[in-house]
N, C-alpha and C positions, 0 to 999 in steps of 0.2 A: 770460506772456512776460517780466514786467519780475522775476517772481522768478529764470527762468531767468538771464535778463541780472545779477542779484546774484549767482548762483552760477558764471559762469562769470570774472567780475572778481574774483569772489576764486580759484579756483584761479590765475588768469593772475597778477594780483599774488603770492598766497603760493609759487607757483614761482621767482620772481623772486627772495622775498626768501628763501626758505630757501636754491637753491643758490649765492649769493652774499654770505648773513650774516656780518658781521665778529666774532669772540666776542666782543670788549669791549665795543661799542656797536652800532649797526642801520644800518651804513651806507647799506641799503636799505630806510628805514624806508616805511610803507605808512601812508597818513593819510587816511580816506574812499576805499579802493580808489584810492588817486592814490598811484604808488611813484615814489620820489626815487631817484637816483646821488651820493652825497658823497663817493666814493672819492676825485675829483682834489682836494678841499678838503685830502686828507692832503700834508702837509709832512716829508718823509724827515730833511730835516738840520737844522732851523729851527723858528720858532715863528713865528706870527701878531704880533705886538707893538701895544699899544694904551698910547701915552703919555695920562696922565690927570693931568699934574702942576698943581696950582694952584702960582700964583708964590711964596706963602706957606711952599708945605708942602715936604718933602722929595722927591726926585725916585721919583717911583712910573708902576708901567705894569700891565696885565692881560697874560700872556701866554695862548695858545690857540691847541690844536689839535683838529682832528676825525677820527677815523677810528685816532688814534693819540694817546697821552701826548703831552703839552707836555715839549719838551727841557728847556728849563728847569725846574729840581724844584723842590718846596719841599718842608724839613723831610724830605728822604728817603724821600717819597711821590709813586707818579704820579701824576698828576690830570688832565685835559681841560683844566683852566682855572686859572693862580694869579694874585691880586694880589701886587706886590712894593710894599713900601712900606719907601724907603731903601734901605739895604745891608743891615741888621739883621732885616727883620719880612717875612713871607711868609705868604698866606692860603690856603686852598684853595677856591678858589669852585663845585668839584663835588666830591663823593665821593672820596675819597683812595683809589686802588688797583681800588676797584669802582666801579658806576656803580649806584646803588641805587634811583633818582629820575630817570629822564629821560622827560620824555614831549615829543611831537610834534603840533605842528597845524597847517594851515593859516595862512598870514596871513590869507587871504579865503577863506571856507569856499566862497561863491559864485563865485570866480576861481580852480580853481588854479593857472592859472598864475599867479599874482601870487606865490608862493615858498612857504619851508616857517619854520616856527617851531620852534626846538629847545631846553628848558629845562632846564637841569641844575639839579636841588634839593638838599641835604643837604652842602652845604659844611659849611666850619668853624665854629665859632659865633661871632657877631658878638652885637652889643649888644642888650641887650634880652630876651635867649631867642630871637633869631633867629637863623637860618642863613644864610649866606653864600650867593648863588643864582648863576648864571648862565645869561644867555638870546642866542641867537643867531638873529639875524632874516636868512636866505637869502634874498636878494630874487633875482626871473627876471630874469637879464638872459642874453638868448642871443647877445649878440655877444662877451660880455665872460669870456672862458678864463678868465682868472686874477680874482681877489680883487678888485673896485671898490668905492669909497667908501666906504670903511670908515670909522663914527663911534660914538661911545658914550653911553649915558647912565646917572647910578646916582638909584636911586629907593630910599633907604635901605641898604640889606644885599644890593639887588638890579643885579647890574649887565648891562646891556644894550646888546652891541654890534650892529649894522645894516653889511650888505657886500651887494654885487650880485654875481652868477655865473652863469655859465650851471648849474651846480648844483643852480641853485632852482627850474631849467625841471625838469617832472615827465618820468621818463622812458617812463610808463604814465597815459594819463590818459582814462579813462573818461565823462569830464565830457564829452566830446566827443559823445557819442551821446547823452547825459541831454540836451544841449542840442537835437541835432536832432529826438530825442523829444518835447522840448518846444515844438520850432518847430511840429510837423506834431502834437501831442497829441488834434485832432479825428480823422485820418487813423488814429491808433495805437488811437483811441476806438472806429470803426468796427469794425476788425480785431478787436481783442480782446475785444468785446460777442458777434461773429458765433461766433468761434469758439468762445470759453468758454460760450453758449448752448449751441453744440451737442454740446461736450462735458460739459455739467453734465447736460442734460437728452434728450439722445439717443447720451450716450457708448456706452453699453454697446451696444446697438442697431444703432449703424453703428459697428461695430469695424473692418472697413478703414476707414474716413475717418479714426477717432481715433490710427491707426496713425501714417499718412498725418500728421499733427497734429503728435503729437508728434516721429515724428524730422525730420518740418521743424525744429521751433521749436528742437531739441535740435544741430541742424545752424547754422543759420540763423544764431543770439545768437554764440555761441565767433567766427564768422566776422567780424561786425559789431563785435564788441568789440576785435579784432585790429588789422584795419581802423583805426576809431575811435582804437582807443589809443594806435597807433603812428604810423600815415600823414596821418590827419586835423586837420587846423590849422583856425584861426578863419580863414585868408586861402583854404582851399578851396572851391570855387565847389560850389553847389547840384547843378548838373550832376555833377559830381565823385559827391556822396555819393550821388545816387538812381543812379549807375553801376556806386558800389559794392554799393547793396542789390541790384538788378538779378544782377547777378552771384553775389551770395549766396542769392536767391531760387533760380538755377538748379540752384546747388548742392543746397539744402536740399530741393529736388524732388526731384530725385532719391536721395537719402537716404532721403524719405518715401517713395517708391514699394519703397525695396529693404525697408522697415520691413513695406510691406503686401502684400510676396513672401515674405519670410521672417517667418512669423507670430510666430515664438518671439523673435526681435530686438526685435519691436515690444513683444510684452508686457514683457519687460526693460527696456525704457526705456521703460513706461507705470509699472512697480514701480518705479525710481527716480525717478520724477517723481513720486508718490507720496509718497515717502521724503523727498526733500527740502520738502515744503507739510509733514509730519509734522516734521520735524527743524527749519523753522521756526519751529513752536508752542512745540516744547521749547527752542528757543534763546530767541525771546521771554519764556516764561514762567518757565523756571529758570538760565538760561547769564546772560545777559544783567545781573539782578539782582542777580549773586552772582561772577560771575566779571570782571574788567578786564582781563588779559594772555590771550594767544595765545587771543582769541575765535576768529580764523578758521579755525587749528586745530585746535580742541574742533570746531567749526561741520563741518568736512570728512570729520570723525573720525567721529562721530554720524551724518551724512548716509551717509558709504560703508557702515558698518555696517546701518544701515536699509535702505539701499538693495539691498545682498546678500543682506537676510532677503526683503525683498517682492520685486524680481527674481525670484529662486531659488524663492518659494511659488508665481508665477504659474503654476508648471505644474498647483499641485494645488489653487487657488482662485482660480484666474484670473477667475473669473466677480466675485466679491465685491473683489477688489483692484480691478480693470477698472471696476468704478462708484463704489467711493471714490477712487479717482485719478483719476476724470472731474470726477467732483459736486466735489471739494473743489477742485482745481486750475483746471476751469474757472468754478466761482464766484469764486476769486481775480482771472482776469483780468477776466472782468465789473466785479465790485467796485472792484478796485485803477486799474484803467483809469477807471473814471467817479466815481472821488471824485479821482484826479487830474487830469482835464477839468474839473469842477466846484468844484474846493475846496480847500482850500492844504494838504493832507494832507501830511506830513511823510515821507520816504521812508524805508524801511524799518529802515537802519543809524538814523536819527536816532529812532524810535519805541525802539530796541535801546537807545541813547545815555539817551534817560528813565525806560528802565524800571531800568535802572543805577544811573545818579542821585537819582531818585525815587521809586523803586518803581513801585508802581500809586496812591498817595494821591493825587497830582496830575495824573491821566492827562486831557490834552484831550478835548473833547466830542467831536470831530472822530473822535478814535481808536478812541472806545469805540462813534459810530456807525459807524464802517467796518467794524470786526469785529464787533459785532451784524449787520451785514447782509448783509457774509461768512458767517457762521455761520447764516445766515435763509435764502440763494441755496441753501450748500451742503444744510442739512437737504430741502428741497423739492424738490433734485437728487435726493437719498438717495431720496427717497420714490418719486418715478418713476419711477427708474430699479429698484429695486427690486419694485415694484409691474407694472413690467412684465416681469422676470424671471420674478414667480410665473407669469406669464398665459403665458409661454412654454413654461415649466415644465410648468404644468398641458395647454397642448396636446400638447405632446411624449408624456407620459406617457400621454394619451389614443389617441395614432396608435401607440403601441408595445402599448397593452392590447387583446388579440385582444375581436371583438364578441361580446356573446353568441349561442349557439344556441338555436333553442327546438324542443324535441323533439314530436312530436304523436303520439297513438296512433291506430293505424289500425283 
């Protein structure tokens, strides 16, 4: 379920941001599946102005804008951000024309609402062998439309101004549901033991129930995460979200019943369920390491592709897809549900985030017992479920072989 719920916040955020991408920079940029609005931050006729003058120096100020060039130019180049120093000397404290260096992050990875962080790298070159940087700290403030408190600070070649906006409130934010997961984690423990049991280890077996399964879950998470993303605040009442699940349970009933009326629906979305625990492995083990930009992307691209192969085979080996997209997927929920009950497991984008950074040389204990015993649940699924295929097999083939005669001479 909690993979499900990864893959449904990323199509909902990368919807978002593809058909409303600005070409020059990510107006909607996406940071831990949390997607931002910075359009109203754009200044049409103007510029941001940050006076920075010591009484010493000559009169200097940072100008900046987002979404768009700083009116103000320097040296005949646009740029997101310049220092002016005097009348005479102008800097470019982002990438002059392009935007080659921007990345995004959280203020509070654990808050987000608490705003967004946005770092421009590859300015001009300042002293040292440094570059000129600039960083912009969007803090949430949801009463406040326009630009508040604006202050700055320079930490070398790096300068840093801090503003509050409604801007910095996330306009998609998934954290919503990770937290009521987390409140109810025994509750979510229960569920997804029962069911990933029975789909590891009697998938194949009881093919209506796992029908039944998955186009709940497949129903169920898109619904929750809508919900969640948009409608759900820290000020909603308990009552509220078990009203919402309630409702989306109804739903996803019924999805699951039409899953286990129409047989061929349901193995199509047992083969992209499938697809995606497969398209996981390969994103952890090769995407992830090797690739920084449009992961979600590559991630969706890979997933639909696989998912079309194994979907589309279900007709001619539905029996063999049907018990590795039982075994594997419900070993996952078993697994991933009781090491995050039990133990401060890192969640999935953040394992992505190490394997990145790190490789594998420094992979937590934590990590490497979760998927040892992911891959422990799922072989043993494999085996049963396969081991009672043959025993089905062999009976079949026996009620179909006429008995012998035995002829007697008279």
């Amino acid at each position: 379920m909690i993979s499900v719920l990864n893959l449904a916040i990323l199509l909902l955020a990368s919807l978002v941001a593809l058909t409303k991408a600005d070409i020059r920079m990510n107006c909607y940029p996406i940071v831990n599946w949390v997607v931002f609005d910075l359009n109203s931050l754009q200044k049409s006729d103007a510029d941001y102005e940050v006076p920075i003058t010591p009484a010493t120096e000559p009169p200097s100020e940072i100008v900046w804008n987002i979404c768009g060039y700083a009116k103000k130019v320097c040296n005949a180049k646009d740029s997101f951000a310049n220092l002016f120093v005097g009348d005479n000397q102008c800097f470019h404290l982002t990438s002059p024309n392009t935007v080659l260096n921007v990345t995004y992050n959280l203020i509070d990875e654990n808050q987000p609402e608490s705003g967004l962080t946005i770092t421009f790298d590859s300015g001009d070159d300042a002293q040292l062998d440094e570059k000129y940087s600039f960083t912009l700290n969007i803090n949430c403030d949801a009463n406040a439309e326009s630009v508040q408190n604006m202050k700055y600070q320079q930490i070398g070649s790096k300068y840093i101004v801090d503003i509050s906006t409604r801007a910095g409130c996330p306009k998609v934010n998934p954290s919503q549901i990770s937290k009521f997961l987390q409140e109810n984690k025994w509750i979510l423990l229960v569920l997804c033991v029962a069911l990933g049991s029975i789909l590891t280890f009697v998938g194949f077996r009881l093919s209506k129930t796992t029908f039944f399964i998955f186009g709940f879950c497949i129903t169920m998470i898109p619904i929750l995460v809508i919900f969640f993303s948009f409608l759900i605040t820290d000020k909603t009442s308990d009552g509220a979200k078990w009203g919402v699940i309630a409702f989306a349970a109804v739903i996803s009933a019924l999805c699951g019943y039409i899953s286990v009326r129409l047989e061929r629906v349901g193995f199509f979305l047992i083969g992209f369920g499938l697809a995606f625990v497969v398209t996981n492995i390969i994103f952890l083990a090769v995407i992830a390491p090797n690739v920084e930009n449009n992961q979600t992307l590559i991630f969706m691209g890979i997933w639909l592709v696989i998912g079309l192969i194994t979907g589309l085979s279900m007709a001619k080996f539905k029996d063999y897809v049907l018990i590795l997209a039982t075994s594997l997927f419900g070993s996952y929920l078993i697994t991933r549900s009781s090491f995050t009950a039990f133990t401060d497991l890192p969640a999935d984008l953040e394992i992505a985030k190490m394997i990145r950074l790190d490789g594998f040389k420094n992979f937590p204990g934590i990590v490497i017992a979760y998927l040892v015993v992911w891959l422990v649940i799922a072989l043993i699924g494999l085996y049963i479920q396969f081991t009672k295929k043959r025993e089905l097999d062999k009976k079949k083939e026996a009620l179909l072989t006429p008995p012998a005669v035995a002829y007697y001479k008279i």
